[in-house]
MDTraj code that builds the backbone (N, CA, C; nanometers):
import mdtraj as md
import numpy as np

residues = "UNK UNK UNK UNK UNK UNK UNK UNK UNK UNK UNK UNK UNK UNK UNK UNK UNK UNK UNK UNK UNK UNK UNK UNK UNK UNK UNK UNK UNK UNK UNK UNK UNK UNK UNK UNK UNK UNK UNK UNK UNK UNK UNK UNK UNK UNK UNK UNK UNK UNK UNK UNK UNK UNK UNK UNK UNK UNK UNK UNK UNK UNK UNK UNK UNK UNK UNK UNK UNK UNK UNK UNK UNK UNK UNK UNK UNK UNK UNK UNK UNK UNK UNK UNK UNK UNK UNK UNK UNK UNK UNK UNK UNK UNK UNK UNK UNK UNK UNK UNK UNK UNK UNK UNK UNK UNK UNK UNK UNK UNK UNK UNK UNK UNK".split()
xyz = np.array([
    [1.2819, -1.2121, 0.0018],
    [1.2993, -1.0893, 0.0788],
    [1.1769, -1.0696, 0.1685],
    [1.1712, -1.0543, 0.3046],
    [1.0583, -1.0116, 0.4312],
    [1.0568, -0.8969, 0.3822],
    [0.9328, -0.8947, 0.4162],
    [0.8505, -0.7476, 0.4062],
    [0.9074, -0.6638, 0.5163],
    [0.9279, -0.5600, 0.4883],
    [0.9925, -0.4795, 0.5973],
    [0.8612, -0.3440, 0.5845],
    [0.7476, -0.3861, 0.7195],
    [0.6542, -0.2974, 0.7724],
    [0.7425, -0.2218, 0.8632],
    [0.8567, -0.2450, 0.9195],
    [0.8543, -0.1917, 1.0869],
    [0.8197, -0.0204, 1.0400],
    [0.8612, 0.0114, 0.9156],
    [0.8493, 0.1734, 0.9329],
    [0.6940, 0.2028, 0.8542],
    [0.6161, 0.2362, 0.8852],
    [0.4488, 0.2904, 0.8788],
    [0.5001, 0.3826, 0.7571],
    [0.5264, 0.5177, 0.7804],
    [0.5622, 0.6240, 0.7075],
    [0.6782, 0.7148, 0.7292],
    [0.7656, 0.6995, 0.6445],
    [0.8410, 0.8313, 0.5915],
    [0.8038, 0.9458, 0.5836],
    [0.8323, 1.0509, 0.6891],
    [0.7833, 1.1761, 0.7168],
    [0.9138, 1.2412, 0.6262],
    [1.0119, 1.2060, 0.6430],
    [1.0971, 1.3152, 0.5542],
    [1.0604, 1.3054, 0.3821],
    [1.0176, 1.1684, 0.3471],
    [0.9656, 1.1704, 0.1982],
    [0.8368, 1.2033, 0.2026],
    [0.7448, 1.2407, 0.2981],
    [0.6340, 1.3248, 0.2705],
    [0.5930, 1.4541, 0.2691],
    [0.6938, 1.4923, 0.3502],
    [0.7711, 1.6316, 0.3724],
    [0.7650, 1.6692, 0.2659],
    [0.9033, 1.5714, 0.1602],
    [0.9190, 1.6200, 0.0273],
    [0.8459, 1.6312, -0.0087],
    [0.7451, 1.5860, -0.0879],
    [0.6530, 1.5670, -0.1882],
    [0.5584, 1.6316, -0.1705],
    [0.5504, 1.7250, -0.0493],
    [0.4339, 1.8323, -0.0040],
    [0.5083, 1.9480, 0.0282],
    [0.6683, 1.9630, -0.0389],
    [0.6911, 2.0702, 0.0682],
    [0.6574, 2.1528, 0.1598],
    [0.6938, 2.0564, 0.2738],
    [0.6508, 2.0559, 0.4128],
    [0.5175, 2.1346, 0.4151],
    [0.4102, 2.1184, 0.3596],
    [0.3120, 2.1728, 0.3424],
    [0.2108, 2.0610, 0.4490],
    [0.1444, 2.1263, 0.5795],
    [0.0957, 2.0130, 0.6673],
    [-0.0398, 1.9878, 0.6147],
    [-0.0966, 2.0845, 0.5814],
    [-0.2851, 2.1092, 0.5755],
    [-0.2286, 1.9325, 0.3697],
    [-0.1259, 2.0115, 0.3389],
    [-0.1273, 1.8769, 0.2013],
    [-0.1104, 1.7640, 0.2463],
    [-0.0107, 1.7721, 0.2952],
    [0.0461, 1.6476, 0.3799],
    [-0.1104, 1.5050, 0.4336],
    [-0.1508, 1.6148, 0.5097],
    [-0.3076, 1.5476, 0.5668],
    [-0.3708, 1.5108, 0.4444],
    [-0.3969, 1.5943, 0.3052],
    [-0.4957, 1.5751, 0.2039],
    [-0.4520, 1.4606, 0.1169],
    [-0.3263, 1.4871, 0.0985],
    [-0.2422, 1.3396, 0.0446],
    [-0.2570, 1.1953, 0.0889],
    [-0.2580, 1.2177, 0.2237],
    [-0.2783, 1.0894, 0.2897],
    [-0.3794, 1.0720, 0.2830],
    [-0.4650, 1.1477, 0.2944],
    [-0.5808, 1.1073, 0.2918],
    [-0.6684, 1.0470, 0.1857],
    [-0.6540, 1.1415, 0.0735],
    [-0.6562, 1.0757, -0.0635],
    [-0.6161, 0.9065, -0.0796],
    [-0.4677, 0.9050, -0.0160],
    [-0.4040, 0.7436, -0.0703],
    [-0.5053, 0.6927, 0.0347],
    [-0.5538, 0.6912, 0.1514],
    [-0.5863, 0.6203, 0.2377],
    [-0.7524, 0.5629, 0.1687],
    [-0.8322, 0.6430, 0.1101],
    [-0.9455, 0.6768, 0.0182],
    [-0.9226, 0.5798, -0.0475],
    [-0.7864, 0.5959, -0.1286],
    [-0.7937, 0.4786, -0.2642],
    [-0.7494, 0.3835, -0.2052],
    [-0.6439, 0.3465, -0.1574],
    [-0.5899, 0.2367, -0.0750],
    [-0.7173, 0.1304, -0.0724],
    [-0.7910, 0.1946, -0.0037],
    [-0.9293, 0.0975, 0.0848],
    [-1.0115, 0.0695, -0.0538],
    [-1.0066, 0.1556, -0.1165],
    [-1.0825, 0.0885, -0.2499],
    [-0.9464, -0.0407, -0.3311],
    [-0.9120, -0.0197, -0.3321],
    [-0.7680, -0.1046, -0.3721],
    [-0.7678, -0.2180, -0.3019],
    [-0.7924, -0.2231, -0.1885],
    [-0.8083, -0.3932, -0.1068],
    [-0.9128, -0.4540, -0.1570],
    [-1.0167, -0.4125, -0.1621],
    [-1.1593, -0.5012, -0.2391],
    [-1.1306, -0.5572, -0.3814],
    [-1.0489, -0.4991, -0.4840],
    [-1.0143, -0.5277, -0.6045],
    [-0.9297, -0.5513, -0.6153],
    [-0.7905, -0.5621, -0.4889],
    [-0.7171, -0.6995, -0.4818],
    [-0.7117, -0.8034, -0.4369],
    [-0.8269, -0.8257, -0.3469],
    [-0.9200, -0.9351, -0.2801],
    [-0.9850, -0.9704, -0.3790],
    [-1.0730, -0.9020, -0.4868],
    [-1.0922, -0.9971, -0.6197],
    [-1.0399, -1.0196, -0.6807],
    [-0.9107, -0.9870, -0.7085],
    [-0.8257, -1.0790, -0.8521],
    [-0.7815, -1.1707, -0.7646],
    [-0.7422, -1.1869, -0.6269],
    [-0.6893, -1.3080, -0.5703],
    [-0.7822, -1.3974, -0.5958],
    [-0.9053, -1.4179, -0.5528],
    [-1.0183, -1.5105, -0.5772],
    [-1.0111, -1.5703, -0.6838],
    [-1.0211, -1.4810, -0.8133],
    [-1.0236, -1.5187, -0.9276],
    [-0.9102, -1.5655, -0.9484],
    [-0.7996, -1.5320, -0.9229],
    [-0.6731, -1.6018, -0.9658],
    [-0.6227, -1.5470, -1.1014],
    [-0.6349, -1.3865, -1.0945],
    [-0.6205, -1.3770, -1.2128],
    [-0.4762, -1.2578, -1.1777],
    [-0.4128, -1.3095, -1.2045],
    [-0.2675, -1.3070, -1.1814],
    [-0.2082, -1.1754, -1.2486],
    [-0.2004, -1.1549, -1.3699],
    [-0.1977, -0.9991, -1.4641],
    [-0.2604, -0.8998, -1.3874],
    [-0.3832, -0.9228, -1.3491],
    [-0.4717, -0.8113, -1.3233],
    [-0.4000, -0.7792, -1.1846],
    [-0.4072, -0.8998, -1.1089],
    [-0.3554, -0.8418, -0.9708],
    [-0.2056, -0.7823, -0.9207],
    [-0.1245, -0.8716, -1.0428],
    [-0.0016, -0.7281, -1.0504],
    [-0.0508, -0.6181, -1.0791],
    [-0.1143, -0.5894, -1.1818],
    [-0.0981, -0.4255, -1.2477],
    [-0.1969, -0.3342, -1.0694],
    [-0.2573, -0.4304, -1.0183],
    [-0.3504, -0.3376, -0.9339],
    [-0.2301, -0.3269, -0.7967],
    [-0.1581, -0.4282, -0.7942],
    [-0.0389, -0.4092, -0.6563],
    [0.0797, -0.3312, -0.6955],
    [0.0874, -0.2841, -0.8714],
    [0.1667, -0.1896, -0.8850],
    [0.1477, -0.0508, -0.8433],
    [0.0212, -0.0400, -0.8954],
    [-0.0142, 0.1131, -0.9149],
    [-0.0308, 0.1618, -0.7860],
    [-0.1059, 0.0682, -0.6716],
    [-0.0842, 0.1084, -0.5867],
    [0.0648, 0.1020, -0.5118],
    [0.1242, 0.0359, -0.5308],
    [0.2726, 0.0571, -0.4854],
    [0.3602, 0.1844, -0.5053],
    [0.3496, 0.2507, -0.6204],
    [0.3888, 0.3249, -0.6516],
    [0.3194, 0.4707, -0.5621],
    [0.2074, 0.4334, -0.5985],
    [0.1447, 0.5811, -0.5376],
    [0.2002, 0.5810, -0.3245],
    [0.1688, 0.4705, -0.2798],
    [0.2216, 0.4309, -0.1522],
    [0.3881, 0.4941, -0.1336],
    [0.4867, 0.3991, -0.2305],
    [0.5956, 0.4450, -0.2390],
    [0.6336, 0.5968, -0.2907],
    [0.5235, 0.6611, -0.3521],
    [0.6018, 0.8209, -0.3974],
    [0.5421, 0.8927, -0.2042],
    [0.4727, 0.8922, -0.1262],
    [0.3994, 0.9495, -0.0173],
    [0.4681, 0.9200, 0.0736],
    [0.5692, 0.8147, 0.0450],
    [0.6333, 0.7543, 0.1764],
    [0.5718, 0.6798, 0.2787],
    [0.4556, 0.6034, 0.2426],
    [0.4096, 0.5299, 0.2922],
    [0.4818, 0.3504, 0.2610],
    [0.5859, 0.3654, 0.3426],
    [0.6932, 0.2413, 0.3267],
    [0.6349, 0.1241, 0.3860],
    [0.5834, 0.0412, 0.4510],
    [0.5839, -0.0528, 0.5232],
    [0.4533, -0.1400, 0.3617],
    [0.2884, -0.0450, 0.3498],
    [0.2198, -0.0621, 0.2638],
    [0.2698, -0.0761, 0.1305],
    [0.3966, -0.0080, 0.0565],
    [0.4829, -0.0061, -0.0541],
    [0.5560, -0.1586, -0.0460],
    [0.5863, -0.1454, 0.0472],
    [0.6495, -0.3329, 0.0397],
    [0.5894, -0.4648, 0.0328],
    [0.4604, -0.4306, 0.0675],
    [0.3586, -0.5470, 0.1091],
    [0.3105, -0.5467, -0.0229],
    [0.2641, -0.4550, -0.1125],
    [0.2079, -0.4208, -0.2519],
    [0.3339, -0.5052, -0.2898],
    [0.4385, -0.4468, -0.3126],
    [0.5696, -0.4872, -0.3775],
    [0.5595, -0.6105, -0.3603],
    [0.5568, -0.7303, -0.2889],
    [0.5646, -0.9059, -0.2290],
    [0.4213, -0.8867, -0.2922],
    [0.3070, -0.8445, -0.3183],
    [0.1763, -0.9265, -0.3632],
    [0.2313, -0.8983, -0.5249],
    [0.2463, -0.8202, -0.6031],
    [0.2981, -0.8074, -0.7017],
    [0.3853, -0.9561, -0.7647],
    [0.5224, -0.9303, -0.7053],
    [0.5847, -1.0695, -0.7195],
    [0.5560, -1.1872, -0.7033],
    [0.4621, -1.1857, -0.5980],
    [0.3691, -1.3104, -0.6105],
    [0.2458, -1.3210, -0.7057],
    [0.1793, -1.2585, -0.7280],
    [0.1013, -1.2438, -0.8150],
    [0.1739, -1.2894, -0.9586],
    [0.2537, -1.2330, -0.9765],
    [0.3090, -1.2978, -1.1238],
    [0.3586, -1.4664, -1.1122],
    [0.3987, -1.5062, -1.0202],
    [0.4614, -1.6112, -0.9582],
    [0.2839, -1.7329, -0.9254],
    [0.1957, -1.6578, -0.9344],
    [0.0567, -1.6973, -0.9246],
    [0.0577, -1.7699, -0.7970],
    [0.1201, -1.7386, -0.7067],
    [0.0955, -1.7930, -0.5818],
    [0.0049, -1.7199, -0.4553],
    [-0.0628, -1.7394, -0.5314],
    [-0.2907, -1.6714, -0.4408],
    [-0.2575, -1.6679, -0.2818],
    [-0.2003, -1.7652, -0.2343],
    [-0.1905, -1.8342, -0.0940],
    [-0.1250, -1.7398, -0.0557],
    [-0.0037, -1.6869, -0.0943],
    [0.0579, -1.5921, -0.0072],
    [0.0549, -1.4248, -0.0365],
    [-0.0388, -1.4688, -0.1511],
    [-0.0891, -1.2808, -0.1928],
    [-0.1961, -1.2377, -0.0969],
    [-0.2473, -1.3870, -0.0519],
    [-0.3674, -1.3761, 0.0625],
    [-0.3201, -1.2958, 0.1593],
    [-0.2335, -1.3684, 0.2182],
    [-0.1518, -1.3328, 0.3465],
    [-0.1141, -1.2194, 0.3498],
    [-0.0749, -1.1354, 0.2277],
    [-0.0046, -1.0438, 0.2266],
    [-0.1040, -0.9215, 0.2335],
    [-0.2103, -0.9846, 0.1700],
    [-0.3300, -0.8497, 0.1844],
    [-0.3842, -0.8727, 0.3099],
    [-0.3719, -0.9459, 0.4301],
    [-0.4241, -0.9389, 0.4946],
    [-0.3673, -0.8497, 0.5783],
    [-0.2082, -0.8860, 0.5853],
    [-0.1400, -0.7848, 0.6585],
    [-0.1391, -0.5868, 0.6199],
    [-0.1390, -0.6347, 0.4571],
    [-0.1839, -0.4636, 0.3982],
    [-0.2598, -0.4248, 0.4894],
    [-0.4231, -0.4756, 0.4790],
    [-0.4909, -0.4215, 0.5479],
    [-0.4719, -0.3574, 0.7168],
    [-0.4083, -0.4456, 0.7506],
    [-0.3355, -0.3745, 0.9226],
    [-0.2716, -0.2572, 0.8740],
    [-0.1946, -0.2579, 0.7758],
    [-0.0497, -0.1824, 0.7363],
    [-0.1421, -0.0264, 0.7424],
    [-0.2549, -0.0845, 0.6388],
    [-0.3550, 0.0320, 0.6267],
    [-0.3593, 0.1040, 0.7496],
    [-0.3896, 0.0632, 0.8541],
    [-0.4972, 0.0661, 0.9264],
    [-0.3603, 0.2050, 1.0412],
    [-0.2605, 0.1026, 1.0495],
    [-0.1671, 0.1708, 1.1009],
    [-0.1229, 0.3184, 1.0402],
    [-0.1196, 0.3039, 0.8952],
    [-0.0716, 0.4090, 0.8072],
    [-0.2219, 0.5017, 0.8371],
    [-0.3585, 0.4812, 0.8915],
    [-0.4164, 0.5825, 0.9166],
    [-0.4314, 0.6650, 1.0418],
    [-0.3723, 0.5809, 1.1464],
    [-0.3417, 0.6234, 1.2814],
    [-0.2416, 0.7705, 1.2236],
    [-0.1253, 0.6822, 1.1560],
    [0.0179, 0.8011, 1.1404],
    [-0.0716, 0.9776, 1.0835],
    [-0.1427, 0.9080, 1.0272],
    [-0.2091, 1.0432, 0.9508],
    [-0.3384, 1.1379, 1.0327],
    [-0.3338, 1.0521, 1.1167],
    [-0.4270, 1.1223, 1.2487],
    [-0.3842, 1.1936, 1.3506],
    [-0.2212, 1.1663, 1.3236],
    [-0.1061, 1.2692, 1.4008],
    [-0.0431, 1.3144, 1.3864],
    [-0.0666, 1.3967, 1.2295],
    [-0.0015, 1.4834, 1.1493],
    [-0.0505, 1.6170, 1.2303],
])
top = md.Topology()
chain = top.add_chain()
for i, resn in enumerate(residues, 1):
    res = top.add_residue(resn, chain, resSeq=i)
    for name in ("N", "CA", "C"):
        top.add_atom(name, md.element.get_by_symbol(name[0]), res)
traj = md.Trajectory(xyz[None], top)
């Protein structure tokens, strides 16, 4: 299954989850965007290491938190390093965090025009 980035963020599932609250909306994102970036450095080290357990449980948790905010495009890319990660294939968990990191980068633009 391709990663499906084309959509950055789900404004109607962030809507939800803040009822439509904007000043939260901003603090939410902002928060995930906070951890997110701590989250690439310590999934850039379990790739290195190759330590495969660790780097699922770290592409879950963040998946989840991504996927409850509606941050879709970053939720899928977590989701493919995950499956690969168990699958222990480093090479394309690489790839995949590399693109996170854009995904990031994009998902902080969206939140700069809330």
């Amino acid at each position: 299954m391709a990663a499906d980035t084309s959509v950055v963020l789900d404004r109607a599932q962030l809507r939800s989850v803040t009822l439509d609250d904007p000043d939260l909306m901003r603090e939410i994102l902002h928060t995930l965007l906070d951890d997110t970036a701590r989250q690439l450095a310590a999934l850039e080290a379990a790739i290195r290491a190759a330590d495969g357990p660790r780097l699922g449980r770290l592409a879950h948790y963040s998946k989840g938190a991504c996927a409850n905010v509606g941050a879709v495009g970053a939720a899928t890319l977590l989701q493919n390093i995950e499956r690969k990660a168990a699958a222990r294939d480093f090479a394309a968990c690489g790839a995949s965090l590399t693109v996170l990191a854009e995904e990031i980068q994009k998902l902080r633009h969206e939140a700069g025009s809330l």
